[in-house]
C-alpha positions as CSV (number, residue, x, y, z in Angstrom):
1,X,67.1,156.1,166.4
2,X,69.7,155.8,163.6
3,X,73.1,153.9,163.8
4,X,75.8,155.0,161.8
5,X,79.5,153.1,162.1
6,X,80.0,149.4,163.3
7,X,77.3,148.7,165.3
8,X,79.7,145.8,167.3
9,X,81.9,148.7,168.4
10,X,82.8,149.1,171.7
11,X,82.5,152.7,171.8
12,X,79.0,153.9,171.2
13,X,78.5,157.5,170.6
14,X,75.3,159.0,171.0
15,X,74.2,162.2,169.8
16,X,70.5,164.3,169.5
17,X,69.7,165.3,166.3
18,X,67.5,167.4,164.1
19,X,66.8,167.7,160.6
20,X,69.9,169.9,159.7
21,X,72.2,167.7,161.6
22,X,70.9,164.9,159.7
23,X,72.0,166.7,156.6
24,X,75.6,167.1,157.7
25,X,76.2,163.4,159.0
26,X,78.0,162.1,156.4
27,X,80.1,164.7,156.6
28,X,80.6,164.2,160.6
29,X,81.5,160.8,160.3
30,X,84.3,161.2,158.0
31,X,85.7,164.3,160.0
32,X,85.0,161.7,163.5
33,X,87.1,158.8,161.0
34,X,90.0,161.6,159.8
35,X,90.3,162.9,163.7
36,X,90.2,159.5,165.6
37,X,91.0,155.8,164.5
38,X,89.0,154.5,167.5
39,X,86.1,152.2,166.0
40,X,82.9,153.5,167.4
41,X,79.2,153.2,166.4
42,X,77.1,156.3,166.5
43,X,73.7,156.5,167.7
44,X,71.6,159.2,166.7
45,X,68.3,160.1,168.0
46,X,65.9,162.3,166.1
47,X,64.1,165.4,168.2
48,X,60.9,166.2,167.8
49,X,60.5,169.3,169.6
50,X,64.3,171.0,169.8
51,X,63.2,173.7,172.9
52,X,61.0,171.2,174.6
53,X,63.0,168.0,174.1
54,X,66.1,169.0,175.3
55,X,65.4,171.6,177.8
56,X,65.7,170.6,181.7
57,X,63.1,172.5,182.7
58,X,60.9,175.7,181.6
59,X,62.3,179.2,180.8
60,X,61.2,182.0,178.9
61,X,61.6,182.4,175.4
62,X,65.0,183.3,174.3
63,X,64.8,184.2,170.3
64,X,61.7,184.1,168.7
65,X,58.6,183.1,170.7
66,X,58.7,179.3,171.3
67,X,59.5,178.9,175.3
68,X,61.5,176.3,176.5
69,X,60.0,173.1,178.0
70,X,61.1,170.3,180.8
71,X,61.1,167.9,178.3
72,X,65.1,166.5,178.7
73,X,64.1,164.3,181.5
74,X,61.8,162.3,179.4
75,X,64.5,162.3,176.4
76,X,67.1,160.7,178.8
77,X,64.9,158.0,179.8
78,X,64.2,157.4,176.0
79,X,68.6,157.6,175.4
80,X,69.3,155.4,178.3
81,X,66.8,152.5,177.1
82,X,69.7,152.0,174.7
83,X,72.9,151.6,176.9
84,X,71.6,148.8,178.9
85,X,75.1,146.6,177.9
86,X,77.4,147.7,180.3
87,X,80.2,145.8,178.5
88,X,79.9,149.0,176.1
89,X,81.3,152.2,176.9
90,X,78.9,155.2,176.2
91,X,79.8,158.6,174.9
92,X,76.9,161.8,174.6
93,X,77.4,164.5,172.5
94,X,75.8,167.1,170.3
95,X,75.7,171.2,169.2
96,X,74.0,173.7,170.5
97,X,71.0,173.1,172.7
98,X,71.7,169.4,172.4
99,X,75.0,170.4,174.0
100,X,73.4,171.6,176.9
101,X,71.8,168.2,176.9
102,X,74.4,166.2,176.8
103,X,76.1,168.1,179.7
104,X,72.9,167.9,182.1
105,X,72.6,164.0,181.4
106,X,75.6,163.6,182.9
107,X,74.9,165.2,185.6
108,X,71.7,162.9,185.8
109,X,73.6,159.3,185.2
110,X,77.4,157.9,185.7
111,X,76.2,155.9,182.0
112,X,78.2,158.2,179.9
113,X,82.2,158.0,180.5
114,X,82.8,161.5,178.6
115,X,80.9,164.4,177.0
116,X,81.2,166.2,173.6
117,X,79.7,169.5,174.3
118,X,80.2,171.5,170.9
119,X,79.0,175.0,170.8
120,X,76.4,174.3,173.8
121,X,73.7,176.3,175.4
122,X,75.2,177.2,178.7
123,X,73.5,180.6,178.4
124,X,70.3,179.1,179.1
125,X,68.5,180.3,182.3
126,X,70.3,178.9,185.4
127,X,72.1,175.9,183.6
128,X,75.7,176.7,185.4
129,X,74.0,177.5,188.9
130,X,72.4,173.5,188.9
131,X,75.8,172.9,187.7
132,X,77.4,173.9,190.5
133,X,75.1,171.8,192.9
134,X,75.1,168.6,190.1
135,X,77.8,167.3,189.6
136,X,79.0,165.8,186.8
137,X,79.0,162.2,186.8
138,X,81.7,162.0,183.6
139,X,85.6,161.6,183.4
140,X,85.8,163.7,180.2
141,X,84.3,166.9,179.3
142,X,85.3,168.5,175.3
143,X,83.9,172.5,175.6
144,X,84.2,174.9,172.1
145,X,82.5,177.9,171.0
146,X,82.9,180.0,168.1
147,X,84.7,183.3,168.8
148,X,82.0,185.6,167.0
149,X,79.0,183.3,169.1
150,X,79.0,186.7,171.9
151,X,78.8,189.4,169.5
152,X,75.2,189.1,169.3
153,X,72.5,191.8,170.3
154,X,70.4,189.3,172.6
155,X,71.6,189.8,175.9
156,X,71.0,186.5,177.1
157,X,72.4,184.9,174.4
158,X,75.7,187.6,174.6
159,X,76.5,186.0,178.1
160,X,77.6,182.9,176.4
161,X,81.5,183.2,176.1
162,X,81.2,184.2,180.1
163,X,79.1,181.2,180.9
164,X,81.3,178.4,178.9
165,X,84.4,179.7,180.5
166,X,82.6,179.4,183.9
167,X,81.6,176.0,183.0
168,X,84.8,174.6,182.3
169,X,85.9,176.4,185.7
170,X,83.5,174.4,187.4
171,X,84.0,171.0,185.6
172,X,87.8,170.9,186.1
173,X,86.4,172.1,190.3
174,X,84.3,168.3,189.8
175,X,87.4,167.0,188.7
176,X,86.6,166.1,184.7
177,X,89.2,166.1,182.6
178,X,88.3,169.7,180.7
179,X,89.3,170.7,177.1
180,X,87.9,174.2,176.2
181,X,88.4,175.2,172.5
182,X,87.7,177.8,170.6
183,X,86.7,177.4,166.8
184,X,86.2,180.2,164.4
185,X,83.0,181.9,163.3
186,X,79.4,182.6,164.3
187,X,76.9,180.0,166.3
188,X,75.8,178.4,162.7
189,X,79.3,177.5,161.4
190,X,80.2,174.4,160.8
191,X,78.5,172.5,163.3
192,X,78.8,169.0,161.9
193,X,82.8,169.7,161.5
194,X,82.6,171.3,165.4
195,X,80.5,168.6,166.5
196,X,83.2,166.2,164.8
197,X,86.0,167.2,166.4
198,X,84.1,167.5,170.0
199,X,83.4,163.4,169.4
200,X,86.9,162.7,167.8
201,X,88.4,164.5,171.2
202,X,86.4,162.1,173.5
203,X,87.3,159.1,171.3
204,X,91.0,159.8,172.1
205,X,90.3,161.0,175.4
206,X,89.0,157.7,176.4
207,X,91.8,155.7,175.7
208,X,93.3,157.2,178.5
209,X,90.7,157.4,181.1
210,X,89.6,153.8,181.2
């Protein structure tokens, strides 16, 4: 675990990480400072194993030939060893995959008060079905996907601008406050500048939901 910002903030963001996020950080933070004047510390945790770690449970592979695991329950337990001070409130974000993440924690704990979902998973295998049944347990939900993420030739992955707009659907049904936002460019664009703005959002946001 890595802590970026004032670490006697009372805003903690928390957000999983790999390699090529850990590249972009700098840049996220200042995009997070530019968006939001709300002083936060961010927590990042490193992944080991990106399809295993963060996966709820097992599904075939998607691209290339690495299946997904059931490892996400574990990863919580490892997150929420770190938001014991309930003086603090809590914040989980992240792109892609760690997206998905983020959004299924919160359907596992009432820990995190909003969620920064930028360019998430929500095509994966059954993720808005055990949405519909788990609630989340957030006020705040940020959604955005790029506009060019579809127009891909892997039809699971294709049914992604159907499945985020059906997430949102369902979220604002749970009564989150929803923001769905649409940024430009493929899946691999500017993820630390997407993932910014989903954390700046939720900064803001809870100003007005505590």
């Amino acid at each position: 675990m890595t802590v970026y910002g004032n670490p006697d903030a009372s805003t903690f963001l928390i957000q999983m990480v790999d390699d090529h996020d850990l590249a972009g950080m700098e840049s996220e933070l200042a995009e997070i400072r530019r968006l939001s004047k709300v002083d936060f510390c961010l927590m990042t945790f490193k992944v080991g194993n990106w399809n295993s770690d963060l996966s709820p449970w097992d599904a075939p592979a998607v691209f290339g030939k690495e299946d997904f695991g059931h490892g996400a329950e574990d990863t919580l337990f490892r997150v929420l060893k770190h938001t014991e001070d309930r003086s603090k409130t809590y914040i989980i974000g992240g792109y892609s995959l760690a997206g998905l993440f983020a959004l299924w924690a919160s359907c596992r704990t009432d820990v995190f008060s909003a969620v920064a979902a930028a360019s998430p998973s929500v095509w994966f295998p059954g993720f808005t079905d055990y949405l519909k049944e788990n609630p989340v347990q957030t006020k705040a939900v940020y959604l955005s996907l790029g506009d060019r993420e579809e127009k891909t030739r892997n039809p699971v992955m294709a049914t992604v601008a159907d499945r985020i707009r059906e997430t949102s659907d369902i979220l604002k049904s749970q009564g989150a406050d929803t923001v769905f936002e649409w940024n430009q460019g493929n899946h691999f664009k500017d993820a630390d500048l997407r993932t910014a703005k989903a954390l700046a959002w939720t900064l803001n946001s809870n100003l007005n939901i505590n």
